[in-house]
C-alpha positions, 0 to 999 in steps of 0.5 A, a space after each residue: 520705878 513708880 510708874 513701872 509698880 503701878 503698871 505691875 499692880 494694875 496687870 496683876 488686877 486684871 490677872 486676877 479679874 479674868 482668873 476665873 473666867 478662864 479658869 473657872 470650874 466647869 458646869 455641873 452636869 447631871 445624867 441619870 435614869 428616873 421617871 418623870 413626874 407630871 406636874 400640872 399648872 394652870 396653863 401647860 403642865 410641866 415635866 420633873 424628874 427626881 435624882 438622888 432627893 432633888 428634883 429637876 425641871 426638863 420642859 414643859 408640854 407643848 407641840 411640835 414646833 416646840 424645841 423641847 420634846 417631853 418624855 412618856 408616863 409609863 416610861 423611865 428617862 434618860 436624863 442629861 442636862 447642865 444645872 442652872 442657876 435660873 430660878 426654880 420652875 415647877 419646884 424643880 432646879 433647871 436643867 439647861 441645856 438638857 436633852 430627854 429620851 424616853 426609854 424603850 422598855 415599859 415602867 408602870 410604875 413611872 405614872 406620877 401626875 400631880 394636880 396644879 397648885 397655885 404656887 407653880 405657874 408657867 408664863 405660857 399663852 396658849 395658842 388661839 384656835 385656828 392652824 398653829 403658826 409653829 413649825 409643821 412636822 414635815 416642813 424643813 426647819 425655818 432657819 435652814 443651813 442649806 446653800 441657797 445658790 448653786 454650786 452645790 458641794 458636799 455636805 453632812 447632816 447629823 440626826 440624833 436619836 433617842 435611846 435605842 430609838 429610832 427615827 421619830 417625828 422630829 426628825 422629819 423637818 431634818 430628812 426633807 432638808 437632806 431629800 431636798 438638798 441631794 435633789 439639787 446636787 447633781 449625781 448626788 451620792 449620799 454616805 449614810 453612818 449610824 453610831 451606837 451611842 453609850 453615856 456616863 451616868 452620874 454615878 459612874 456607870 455606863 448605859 450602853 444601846 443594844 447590838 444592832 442599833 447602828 445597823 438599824 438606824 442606817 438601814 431605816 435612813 436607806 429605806 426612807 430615802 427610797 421610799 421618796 425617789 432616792 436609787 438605793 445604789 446612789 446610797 452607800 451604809 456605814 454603822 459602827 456597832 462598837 459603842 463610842 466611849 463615854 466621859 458624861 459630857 454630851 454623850 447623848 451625840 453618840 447617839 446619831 446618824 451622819 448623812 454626807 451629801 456628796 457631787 
């Protein structure tokens, strides 16, 4: 009986132990529209964004190689990150992951640079002079996914968009990867389906994307692949203009285009 109350207590710890990992409350997520503030420092400035009194840190600015891509002065932006619990950088709470999108429509009021100060640095060595060892903007990204051996079967690729944006610089390294792979696929045929994203905001509503996005988006995919040798008839276009519904979790991936390389 001793030995069976011990077993008990010992399974009842660890019970209590992994409670809560599994059942553990779920990250915080912020998604809001604001503008973003420049804050400089001694190395690359820093990109905030304010919401409801608190400020929160999105990245910093670099260059293309880099995974973050900073919003414009001028312009207010969609704002959807999980608050951390790292450290504070620039004065603002870190959102990681976060992803950024600028919106359309022009704000002047959005202009806020703020001078570096002593207290905000940013462990960042600038590149020495010379060509930058990052990823160039038309180069396929360096850890690829694609099958390196034949055969070569049916494959999606998703491009993800900002709001009511179309196709970017960034996007650039993604479409040669599905140039390059539709090249090796014998009679490929590419599914081209584009989406009208919407996200949940932190204070209930829903920001939707215009009409007509999806269609466009598909449309600007079809031409680009045109334009590099691709028949249009090889090409068939999908969009949905019904906006995908939103809960606030990862809605910005509404906001995208699948490209299905099929044999």
């Amino acid at each position: 009986m001793t030995a069976m109350r011990s077993r008990l207590i010992a399974l009842a710890a660890l019970v209590a132990v992994s409670a809560p990992q599994l059942g553990g409350q779920a990250p915080k997520r912020v998604n809001f529209v604001s503008c973003p503030i420049v804050q400089d420092t001694a190395t690359v400035p820093c990109w905030l964004s304010a919401y409801e009194g608190q400020e929160y840190y999105l990245g910093i600015q670099t260059d293309i190689s880099a995974d973050f891509d900073p919003p414009y002065l001028g312009h207010q932006v969609l704002v959807e990150g999980v608050v951390s619990d790292e450290p504070r950088i620039c004065g603002g709470v870190v959102l990681k992951p976060v992803v950024v999108s600028p919106l359309p429509e022009l704000d002047q009021s959005c202009s806020v640079i703020r001078p570096a100060v002593p207290q905000f640095t940013v462990p960042f060595a600038p590149r020495p002079p010379g060509p930058s060892g990052g990823r160039l903007a038309f180069d396929p990204p360096p850890s690829s996914s694609v099958d390196l051996k034949p055969p070569y079967g049916a494959r999606s690729f998703e491009l993800f968009y900002d709001f009511d944006m179309l196709v970017m610089g960034r996007h650039s390294g993604m479409l040669t990867e599905i140039f390059n792979y539709a090249q090796k696929v014998p009679g490929a045929r590419l599914r081209v389906a584009a989406g009208r994203g919407s996200t949940k905001l932190s204070n209930g509503k829903v920001l939707t994307e215009r009409p007509g996005i999806a269609k466009a988006r598909a449309e600007e995919i079809v031409e680009l692949f045109q334009g590099a040798g691709v028949s249009k008839s090889a090409m068939q276009l999908i969009w949905r203009d019904d906006p995908e519904s939103a809960d606030g979790v990862d809605d910005w991936r509404s906001r995208r285009v699948t490209v299905r390389v099929e044999p």
